[in-house]
RODO-2510 file (C-alpha; in nm, 4 decimals, decimal comma):
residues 457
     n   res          X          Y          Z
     1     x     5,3033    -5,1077     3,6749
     2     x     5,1724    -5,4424     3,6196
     3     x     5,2217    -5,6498     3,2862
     4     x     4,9473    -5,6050     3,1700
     5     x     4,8902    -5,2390     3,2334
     6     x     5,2472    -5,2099     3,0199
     7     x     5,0911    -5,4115     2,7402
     8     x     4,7871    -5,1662     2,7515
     9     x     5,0086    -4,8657     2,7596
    10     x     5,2110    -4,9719     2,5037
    11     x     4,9034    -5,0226     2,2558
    12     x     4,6806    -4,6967     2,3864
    13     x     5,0599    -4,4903     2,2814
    14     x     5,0829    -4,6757     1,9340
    15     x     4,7131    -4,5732     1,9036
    16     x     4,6993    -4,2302     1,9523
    17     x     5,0485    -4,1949     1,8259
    18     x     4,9982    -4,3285     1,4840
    19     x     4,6007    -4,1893     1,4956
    20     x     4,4069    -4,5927     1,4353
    21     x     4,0678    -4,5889     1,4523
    22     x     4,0560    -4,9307     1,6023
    23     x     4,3204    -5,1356     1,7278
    24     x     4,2729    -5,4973     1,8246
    25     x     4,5592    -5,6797     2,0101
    26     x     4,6186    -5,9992     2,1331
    27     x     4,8628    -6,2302     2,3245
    28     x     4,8810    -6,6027     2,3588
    29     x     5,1200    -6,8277     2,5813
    30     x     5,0931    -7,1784     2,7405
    31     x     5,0842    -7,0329     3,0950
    32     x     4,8574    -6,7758     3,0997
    33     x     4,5560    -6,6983     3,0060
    34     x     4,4868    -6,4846     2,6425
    35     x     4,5092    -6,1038     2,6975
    36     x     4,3489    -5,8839     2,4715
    37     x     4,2775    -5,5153     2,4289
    38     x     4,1177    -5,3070     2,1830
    39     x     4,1111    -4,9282     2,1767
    40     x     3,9248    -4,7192     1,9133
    41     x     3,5963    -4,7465     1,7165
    42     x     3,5015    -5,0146     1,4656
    43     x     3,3043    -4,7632     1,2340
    44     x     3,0204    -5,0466     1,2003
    45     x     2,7481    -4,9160     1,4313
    46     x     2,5927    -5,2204     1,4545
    47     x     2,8568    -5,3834     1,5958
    48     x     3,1058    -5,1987     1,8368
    49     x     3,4586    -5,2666     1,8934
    50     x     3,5992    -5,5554     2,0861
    51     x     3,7475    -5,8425     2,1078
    52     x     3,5854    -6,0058     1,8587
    53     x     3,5684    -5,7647     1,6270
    54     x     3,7163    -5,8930     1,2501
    55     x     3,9851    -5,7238     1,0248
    56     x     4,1317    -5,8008     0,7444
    57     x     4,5160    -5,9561     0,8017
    58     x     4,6049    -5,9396     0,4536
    59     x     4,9343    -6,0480     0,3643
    60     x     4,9119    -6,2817     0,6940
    61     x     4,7077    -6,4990     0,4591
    62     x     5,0424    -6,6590     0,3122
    63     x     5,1038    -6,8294     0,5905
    64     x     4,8395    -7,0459     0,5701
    65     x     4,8786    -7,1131     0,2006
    66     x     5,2398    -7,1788     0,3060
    67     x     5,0968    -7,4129     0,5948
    68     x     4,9044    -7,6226     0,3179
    69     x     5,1684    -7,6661     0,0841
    70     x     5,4144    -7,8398     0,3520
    71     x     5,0888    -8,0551     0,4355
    72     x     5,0974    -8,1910     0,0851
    73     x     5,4624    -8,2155     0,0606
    74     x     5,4053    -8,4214     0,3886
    75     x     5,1208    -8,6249     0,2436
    76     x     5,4009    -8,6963    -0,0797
    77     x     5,1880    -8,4936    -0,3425
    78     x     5,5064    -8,2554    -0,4080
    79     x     5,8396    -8,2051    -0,3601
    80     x     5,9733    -7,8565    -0,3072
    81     x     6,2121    -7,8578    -0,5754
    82     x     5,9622    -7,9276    -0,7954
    83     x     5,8709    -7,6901    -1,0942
    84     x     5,5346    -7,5668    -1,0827
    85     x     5,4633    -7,7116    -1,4248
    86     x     5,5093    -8,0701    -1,2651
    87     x     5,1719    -7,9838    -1,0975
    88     x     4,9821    -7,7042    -1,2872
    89     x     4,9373    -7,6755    -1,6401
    90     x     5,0239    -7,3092    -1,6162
    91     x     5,1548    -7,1210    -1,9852
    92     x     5,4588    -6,9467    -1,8607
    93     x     5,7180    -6,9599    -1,5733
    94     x     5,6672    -7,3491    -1,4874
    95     x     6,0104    -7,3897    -1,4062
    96     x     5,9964    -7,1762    -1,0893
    97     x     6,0091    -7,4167    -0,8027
    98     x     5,7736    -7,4193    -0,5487
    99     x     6,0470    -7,3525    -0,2798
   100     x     6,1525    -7,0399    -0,4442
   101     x     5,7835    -6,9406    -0,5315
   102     x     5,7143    -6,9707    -0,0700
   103     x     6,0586    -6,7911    -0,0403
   104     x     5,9878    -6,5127    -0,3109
   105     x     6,3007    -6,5966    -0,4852
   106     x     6,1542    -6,7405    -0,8085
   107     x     6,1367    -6,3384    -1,0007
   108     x     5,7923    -6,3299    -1,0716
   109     x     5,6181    -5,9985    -1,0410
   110     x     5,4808    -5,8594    -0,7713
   111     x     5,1544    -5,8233    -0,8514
   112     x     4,8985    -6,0437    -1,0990
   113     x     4,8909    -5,9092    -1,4055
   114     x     4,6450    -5,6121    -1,4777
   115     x     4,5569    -5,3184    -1,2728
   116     x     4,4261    -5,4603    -1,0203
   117     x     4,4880    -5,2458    -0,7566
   118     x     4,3400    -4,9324    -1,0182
   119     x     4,0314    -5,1046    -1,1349
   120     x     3,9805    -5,3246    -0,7947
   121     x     3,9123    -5,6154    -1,0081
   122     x     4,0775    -5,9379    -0,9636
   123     x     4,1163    -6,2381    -1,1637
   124     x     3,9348    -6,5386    -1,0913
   125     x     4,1146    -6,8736    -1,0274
   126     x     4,1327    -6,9880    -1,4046
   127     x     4,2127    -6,6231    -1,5141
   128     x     4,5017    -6,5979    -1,2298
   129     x     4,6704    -6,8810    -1,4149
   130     x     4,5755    -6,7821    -1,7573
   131     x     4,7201    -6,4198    -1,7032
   132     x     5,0788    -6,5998    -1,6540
   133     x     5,1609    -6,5653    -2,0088
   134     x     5,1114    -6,1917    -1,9618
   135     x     5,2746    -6,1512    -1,6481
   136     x     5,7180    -6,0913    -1,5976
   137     x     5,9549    -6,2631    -1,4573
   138     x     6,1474    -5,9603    -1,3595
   139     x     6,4587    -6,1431    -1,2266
   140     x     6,6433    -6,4763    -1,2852
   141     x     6,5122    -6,7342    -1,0247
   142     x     6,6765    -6,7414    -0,6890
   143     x     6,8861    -6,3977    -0,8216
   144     x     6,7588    -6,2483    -0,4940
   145     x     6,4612    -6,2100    -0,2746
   146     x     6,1670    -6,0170    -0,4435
   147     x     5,8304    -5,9737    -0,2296
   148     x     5,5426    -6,1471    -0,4984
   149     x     5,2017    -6,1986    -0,4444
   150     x     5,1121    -6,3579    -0,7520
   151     x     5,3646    -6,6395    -0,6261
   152     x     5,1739    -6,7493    -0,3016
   153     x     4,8470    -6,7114    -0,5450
   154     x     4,9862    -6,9270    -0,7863
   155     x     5,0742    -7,1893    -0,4778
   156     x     4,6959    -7,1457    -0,3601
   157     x     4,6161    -7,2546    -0,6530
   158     x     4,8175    -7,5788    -0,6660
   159     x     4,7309    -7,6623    -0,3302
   160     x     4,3384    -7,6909    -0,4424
   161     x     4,4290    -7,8563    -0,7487
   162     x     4,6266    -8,1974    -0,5568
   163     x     4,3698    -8,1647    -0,2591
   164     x     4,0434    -8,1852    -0,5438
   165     x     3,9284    -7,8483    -0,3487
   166     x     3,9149    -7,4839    -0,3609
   167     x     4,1622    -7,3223    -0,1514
   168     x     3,8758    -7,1558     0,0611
   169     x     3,7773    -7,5531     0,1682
   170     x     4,1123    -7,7084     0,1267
   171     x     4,2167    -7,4117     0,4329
   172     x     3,9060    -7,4755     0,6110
   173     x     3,9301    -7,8293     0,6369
   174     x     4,2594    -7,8695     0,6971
   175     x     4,3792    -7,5605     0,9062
   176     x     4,0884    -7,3919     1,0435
   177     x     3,8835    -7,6474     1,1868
   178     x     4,1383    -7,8505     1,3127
   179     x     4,3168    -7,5504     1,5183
   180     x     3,9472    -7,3986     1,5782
   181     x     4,0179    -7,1064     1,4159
   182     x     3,6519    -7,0343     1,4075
   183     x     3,6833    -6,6611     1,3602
   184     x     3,8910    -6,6734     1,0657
   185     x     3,6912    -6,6743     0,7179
   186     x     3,7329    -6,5718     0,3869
   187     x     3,4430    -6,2734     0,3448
   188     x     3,3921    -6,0371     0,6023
   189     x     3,1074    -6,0793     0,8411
   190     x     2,8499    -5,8749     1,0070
   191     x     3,1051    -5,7588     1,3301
   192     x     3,3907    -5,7057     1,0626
   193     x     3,5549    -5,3126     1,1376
   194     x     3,5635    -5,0522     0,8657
   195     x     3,8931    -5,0089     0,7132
   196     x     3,9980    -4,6278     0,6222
   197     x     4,2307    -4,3988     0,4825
   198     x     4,3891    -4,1329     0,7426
   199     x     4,4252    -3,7841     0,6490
   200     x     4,8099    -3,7422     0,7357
   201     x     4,7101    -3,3315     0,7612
   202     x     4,3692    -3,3368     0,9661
   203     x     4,2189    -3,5666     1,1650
   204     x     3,9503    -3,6507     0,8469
   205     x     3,9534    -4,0335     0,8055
   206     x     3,7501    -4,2146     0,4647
   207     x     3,6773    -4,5740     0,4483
   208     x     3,8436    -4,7620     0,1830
   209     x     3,7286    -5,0093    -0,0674
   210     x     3,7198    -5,3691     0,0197
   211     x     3,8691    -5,5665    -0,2823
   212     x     3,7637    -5,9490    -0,3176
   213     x     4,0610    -6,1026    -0,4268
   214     x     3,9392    -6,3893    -0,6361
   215     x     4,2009    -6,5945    -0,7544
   216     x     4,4818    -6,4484    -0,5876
   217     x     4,2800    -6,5129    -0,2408
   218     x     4,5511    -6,7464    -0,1709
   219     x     4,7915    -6,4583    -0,1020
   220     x     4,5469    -6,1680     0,1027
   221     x     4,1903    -6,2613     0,1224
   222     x     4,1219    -6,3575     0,5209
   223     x     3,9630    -6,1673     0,7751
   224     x     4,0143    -6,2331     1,1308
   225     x     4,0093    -6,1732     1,5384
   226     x     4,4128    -6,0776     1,7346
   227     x     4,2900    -6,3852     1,9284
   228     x     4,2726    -6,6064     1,6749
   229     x     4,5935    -6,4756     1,4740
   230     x     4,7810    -6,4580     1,8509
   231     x     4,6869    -6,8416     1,8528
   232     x     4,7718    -6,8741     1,4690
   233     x     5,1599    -6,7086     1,5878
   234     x     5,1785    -6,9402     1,8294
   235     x     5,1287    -7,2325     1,6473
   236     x     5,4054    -7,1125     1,3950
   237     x     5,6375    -7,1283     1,6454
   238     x     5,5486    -7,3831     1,9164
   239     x     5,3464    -7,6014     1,6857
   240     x     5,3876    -7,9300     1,9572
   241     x     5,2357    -7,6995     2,2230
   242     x     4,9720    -7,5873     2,0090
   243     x     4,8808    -7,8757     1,8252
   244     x     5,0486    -8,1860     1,9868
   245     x     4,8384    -8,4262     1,7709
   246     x     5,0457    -8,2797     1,4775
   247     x     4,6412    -8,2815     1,3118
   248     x     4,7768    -7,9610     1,1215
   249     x     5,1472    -8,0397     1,0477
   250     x     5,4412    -8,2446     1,2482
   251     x     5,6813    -8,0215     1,4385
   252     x     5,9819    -8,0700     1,2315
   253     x     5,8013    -7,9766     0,9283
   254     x     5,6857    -7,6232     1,0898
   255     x     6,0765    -7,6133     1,2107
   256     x     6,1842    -7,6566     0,8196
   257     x     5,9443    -7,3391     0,7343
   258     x     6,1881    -7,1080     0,9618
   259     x     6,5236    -7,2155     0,7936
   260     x     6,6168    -6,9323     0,6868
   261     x     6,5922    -6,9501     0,2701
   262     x     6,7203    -6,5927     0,1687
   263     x     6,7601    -6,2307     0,3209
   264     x     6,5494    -5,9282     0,2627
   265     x     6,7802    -5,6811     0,2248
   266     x     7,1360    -5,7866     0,1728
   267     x     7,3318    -5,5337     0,3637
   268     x     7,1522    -5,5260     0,6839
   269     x     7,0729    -5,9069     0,7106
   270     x     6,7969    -5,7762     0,9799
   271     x     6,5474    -6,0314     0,8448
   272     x     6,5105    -6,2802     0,6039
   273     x     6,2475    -6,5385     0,5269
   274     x     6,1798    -6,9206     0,5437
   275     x     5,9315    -7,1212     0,3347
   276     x     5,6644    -6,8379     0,3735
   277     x     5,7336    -6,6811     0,6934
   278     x     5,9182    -6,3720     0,7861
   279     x     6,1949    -6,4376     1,0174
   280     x     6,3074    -6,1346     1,2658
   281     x     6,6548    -6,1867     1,4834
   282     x     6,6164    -5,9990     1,8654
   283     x     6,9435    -6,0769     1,9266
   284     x     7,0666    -6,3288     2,1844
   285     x     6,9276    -6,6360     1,9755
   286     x     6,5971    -6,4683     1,9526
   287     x     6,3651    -6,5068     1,6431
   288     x     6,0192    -6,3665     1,5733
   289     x     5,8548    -6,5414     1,3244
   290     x     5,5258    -6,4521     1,1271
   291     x     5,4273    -6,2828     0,8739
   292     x     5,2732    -5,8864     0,8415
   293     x     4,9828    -5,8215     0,6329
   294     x     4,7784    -5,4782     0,4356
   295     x     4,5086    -5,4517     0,2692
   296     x     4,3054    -5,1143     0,1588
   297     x     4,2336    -5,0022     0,5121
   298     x     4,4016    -5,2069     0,7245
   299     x     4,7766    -5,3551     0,8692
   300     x     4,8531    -5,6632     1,0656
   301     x     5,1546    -5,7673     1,2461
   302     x     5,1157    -6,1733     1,3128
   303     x     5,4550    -6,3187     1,4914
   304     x     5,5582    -6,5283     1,7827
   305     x     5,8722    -6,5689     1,9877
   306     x     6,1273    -6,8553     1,9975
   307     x     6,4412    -6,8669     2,1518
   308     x     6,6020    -6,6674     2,4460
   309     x     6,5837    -6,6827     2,8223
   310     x     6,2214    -6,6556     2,9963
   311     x     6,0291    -6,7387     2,6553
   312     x     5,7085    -6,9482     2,7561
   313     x     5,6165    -7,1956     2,5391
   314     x     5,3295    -7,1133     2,2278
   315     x     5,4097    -6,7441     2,2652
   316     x     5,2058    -6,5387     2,0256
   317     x     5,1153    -6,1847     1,9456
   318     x     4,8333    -6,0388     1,6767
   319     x     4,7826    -5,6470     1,6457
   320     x     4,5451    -5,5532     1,3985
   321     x     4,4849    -5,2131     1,3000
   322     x     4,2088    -5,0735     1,0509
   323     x     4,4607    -4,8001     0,8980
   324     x     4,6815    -4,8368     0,6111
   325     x     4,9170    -4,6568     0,6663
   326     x     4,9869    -4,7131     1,0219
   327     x     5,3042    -4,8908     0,9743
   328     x     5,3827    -4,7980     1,3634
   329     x     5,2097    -5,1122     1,4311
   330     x     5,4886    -5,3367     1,2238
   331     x     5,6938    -5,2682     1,5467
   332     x     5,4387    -5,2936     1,7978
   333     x     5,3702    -5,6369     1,8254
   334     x     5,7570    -5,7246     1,8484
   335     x     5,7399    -5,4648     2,0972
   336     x     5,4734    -5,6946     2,2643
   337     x     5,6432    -5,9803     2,2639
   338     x     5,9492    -5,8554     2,4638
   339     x     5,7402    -5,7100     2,6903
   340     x     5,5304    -6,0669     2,8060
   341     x     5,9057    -6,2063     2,8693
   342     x     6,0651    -5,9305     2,9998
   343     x     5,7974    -5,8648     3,2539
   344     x     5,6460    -6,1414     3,3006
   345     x     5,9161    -6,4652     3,2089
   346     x     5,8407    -6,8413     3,2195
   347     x     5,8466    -7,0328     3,5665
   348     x     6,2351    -7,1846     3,5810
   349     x     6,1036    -7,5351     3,6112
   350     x     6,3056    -7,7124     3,9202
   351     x     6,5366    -7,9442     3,8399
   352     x     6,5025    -8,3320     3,9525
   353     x     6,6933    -8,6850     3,9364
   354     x     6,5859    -8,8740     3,6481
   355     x     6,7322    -9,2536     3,4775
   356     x     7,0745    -9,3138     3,4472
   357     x     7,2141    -9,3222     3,0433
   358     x     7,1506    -9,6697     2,9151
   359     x     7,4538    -9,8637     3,0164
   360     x     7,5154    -9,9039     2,6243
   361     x     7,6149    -9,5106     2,6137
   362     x     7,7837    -9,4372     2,9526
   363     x     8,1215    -9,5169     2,8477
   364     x     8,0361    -9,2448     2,6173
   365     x     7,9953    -8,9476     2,8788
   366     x     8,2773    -8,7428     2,9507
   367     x     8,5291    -8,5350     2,7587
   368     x     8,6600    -8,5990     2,4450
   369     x     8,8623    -8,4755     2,1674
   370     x     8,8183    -8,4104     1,8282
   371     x     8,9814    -8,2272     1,5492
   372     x     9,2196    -8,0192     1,8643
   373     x     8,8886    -7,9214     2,0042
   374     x     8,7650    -8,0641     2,3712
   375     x     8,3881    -8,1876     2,3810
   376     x     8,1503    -8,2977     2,6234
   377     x     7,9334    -8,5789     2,5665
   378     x     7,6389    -8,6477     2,8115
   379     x     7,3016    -8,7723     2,8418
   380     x     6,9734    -8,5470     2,9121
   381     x     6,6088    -8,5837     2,7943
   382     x     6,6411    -8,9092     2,6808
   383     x     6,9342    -8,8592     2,4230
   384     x     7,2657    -8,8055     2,3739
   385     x     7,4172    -8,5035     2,3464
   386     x     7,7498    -8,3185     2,2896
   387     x     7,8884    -7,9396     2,3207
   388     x     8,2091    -7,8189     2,2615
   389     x     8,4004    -7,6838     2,6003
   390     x     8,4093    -7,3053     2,4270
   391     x     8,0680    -7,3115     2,3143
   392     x     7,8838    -7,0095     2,3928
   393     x     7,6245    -7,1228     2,6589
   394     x     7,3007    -7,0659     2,4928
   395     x     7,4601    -7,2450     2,1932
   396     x     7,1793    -7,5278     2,2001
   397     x     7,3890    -7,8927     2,2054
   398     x     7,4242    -8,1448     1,9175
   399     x     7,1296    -8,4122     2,0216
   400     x     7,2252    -8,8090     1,8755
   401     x     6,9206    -9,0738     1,7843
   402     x     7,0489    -9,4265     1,7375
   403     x     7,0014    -9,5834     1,3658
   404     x     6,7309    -9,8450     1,3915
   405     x     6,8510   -10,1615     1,5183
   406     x     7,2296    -9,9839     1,4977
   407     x     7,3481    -9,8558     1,8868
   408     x     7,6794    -9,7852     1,7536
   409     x     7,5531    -9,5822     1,4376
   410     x     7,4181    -9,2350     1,6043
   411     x     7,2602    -8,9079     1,3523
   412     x     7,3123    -8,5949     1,4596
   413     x     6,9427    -8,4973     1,5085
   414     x     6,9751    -8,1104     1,5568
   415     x     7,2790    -7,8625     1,6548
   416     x     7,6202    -7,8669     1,5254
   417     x     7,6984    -8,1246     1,2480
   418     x     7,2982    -8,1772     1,2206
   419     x     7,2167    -8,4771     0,9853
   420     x     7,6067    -8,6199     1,0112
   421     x     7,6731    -9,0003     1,1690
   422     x     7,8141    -9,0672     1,4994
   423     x     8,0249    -9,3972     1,4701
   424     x     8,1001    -9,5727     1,7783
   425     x     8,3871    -9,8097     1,8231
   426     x     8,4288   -10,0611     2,1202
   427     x     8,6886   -10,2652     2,2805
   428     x     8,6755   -10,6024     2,3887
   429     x     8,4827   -10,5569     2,6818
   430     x     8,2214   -10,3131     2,5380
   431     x     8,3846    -9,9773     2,6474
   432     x     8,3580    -9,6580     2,3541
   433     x     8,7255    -9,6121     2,3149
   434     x     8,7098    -9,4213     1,9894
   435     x     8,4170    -9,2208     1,8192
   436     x     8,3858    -9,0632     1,4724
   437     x     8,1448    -8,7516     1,4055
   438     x     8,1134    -8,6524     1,0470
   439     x     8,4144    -8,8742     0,9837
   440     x     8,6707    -8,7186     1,2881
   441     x     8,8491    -8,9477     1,5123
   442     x     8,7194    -8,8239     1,8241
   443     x     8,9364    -8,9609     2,1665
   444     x     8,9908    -8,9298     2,5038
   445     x     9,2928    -8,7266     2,4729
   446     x     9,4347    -8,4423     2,2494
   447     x     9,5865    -8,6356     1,9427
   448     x     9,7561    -8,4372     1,6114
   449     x     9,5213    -8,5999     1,2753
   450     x     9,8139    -8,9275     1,2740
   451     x     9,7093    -9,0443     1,6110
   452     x     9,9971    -8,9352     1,8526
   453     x     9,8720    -8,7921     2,2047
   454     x     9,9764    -8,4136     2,1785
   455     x    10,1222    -8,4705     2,5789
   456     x    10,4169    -8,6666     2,4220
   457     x    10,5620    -8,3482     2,2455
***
């Protein structure tokens, strides 16, 4: 069987299995081209199922609220140990900080206050924020992770308030257009699928209500194509593939969003989440990261791939599904995912010659030893690097970057000791003879802490 005919399979059994009425799928990756499939019917005559066919991603939505607030911390409008109050004049809970609000560790509520999920009426922006005063903060900020979707509302909210917007143009603007995300919008348009209720005892199906969000928009509102959300995965986690202009947000910044911030459930630690995105361990230095989404009607699963051998670059995968209770399609498109690389893995690029280390470093290269522990120090890519002899190998190394205007003064840009100096130390004639990393003598031989070479007994 081909790839793709395992792809298909794979989304015809989750289909059938879990009895969707329509199922949209899609996968992106730098070196192929999209695959979709949809099976099913959209229950809109007038527009039949396929691949452009729009549900609603629901929860998905926090992503891009997430997206907007890094912008602005970017752009210096907020810091993400902020309070809330510093930005919103809001009449309870302003000390929750806006990096426990995108990690749902601040304690508020789930929900906005009201029935809103009874009477299918939601507030509007200025009522989100007025209802504060009504609503709980049912545990002590950062106590533990509680799921809240009146905290990424609340964010949506900030966000329009620094960017003079609503968060319907502020996302537009800066997100949609820029990525050409053209088929994701805020209402539902003419080809959007009907959402519905399935009968777990017959095969009887009834369409559900569509509930504009209002002010808590910010949290569930979007509608969307797989295509575009298997694009939207991909940027989250191979945002200099996907957007090498950084015209959305720099690399690093995306990178800070995946840190993980807390755990979901703290005695299986089998995910966790960042600043607004779910993170998912595969094992083997794996990570899906995304975000799922329901609404009345409908799931979405949203996540790419990082990590691991054979991942292509801007690996993505979107399965929508117009049941809500179809919760077989959470596992699907992780399913998906390690299906593109176990079938079908990235080219091993051939290896060729490339500059020597600046002369400035290559007394550097070699072994050395630090704290009892041998090291190698080499050059690759255009940077230093180091890994310890017993490292694991897909241990990723500890990459240097030279201060400005300071050869000798090296930070540790990523890997082990991340953000720590590297002091270099010279002898007469220019040659490293001694390095300290996060303060440790570092030399060519194995010394005890007081400087005598261990071969000496």
């Amino acid at each position: 069987m081909t790839t793709q005919q395992r792809l298909e399979r794979a989304v015809r059994r989750v289909q059938a299995d879990a009895r969707v009425p329509a199922l949209s799928v899609a996968l992106h990756r730098s070196d192929r081209s999209l695959w979709t499939c949809t099976v099913g019917d959209s229950g809109n005559a007038g527009h039949p199922l396929d691949a452009d066919s729009r549900f609603r991603i629901g929860s998905v939505t926090k992503t891009f609220t997430a997206v907007l607030v890094m912008q602005a911390r970017d752009d210096g409008l907020l810091d993400l140990d902020d309070p809330i109050s510093a930005h919103l004049d809001v009449p309870a809970h302003g000390t929750a900080t806006i990096r426990r609000l995108l990690s749902h560790t601040a304690g508020l509520q789930r929900e906005p206050h009201g029935d809103v999920w009874d009477l299918l009426v939601a507030p509007d922006d200025a009522g989100l924020l007025a209802d504060l005063a009504a609503a709980e903060r049912v545990l002590p900020n950062n106590r533990r992770y509680h799921y809240s979707n009146l905290a990424l509302a609340v964010l949506g909210q900030l966000v329009a308030k620094l960017r003079g917007g609503t968060w319907a143009g502020v996302l537009r603007e800066r997100i949609l257009e820029p990525l050409g995300l053209h088929a994701t919008t805020v209402e539902p348009t003419a080809d959007a699928v009907v959402g519905y209720l399935v009968d777990p005892y017959s095969d009887a199906a009834r369409p559900e209500p569509q509930l504009d969000l209002g002010g808590a928009g910010p949290a569930a509102q979007l509608w969307s194509t797989a295509a575009d959300m298997a694009r939207w995965a991909a940027f989250l986690t191979s945002p200099a593939t996907v957007d090498p202009g950084a015209l959305v947000l720099a690399a690093d910044t995306v990178a800070e969003m995946y840190w993980p911030q807390t755990t979901t459930d703290e005695t299986l630690w089998s995910a966790g989440f960042g600043l607004g995105l779910i993170l998912v361990p595969q094992g083997k230095r794996v990570m899906h990261i995304g975000h799922d989404g329901a609404m009345p009607g409908f799931l979405a699963g949203v996540y790419g791939r990082r990590g691991g051998e054979g991942t292509p670059a801007a690996l993505g995968a979107a399965v929508l599904a117009s049941s809500g209770t179809a919760t077989e399609i959470n596992e699907l498109v992780h399913e998906l995912l390690g299906l593109a690389v176990e079938t079908d893995p990235a080219e091993i690029r051939a290896w060729a010659p490339g500059p020597a280390a600046p002369e400035a470093y290559r007394s550097v290269l070699g072994p050395w030893w630090g704290e009892g522990f041998a090291h190698v120090f080499s050059w690759h890519d255009g940077a230093l690097q180091s890994r310890a002899v017993d490292a694991p190998a897909d241990r990723p190394p500890s990459i240097f970057r030279p201060l400005p205007d300071q050869p000798d003064l090296l930070r540790t840009v990523s890997g082990r000791e991340a953000g720590e100096l590297l002091r270099l130390t010279r002898d007469a004639g220019g040659t490293v003879v001694r390095m300290h990393w996060a303060t440790y003598r570092f030399t060519r031989v194995q010394e005890t802490f007081d400087g005598v070479p261990v071969s000496t007994g």
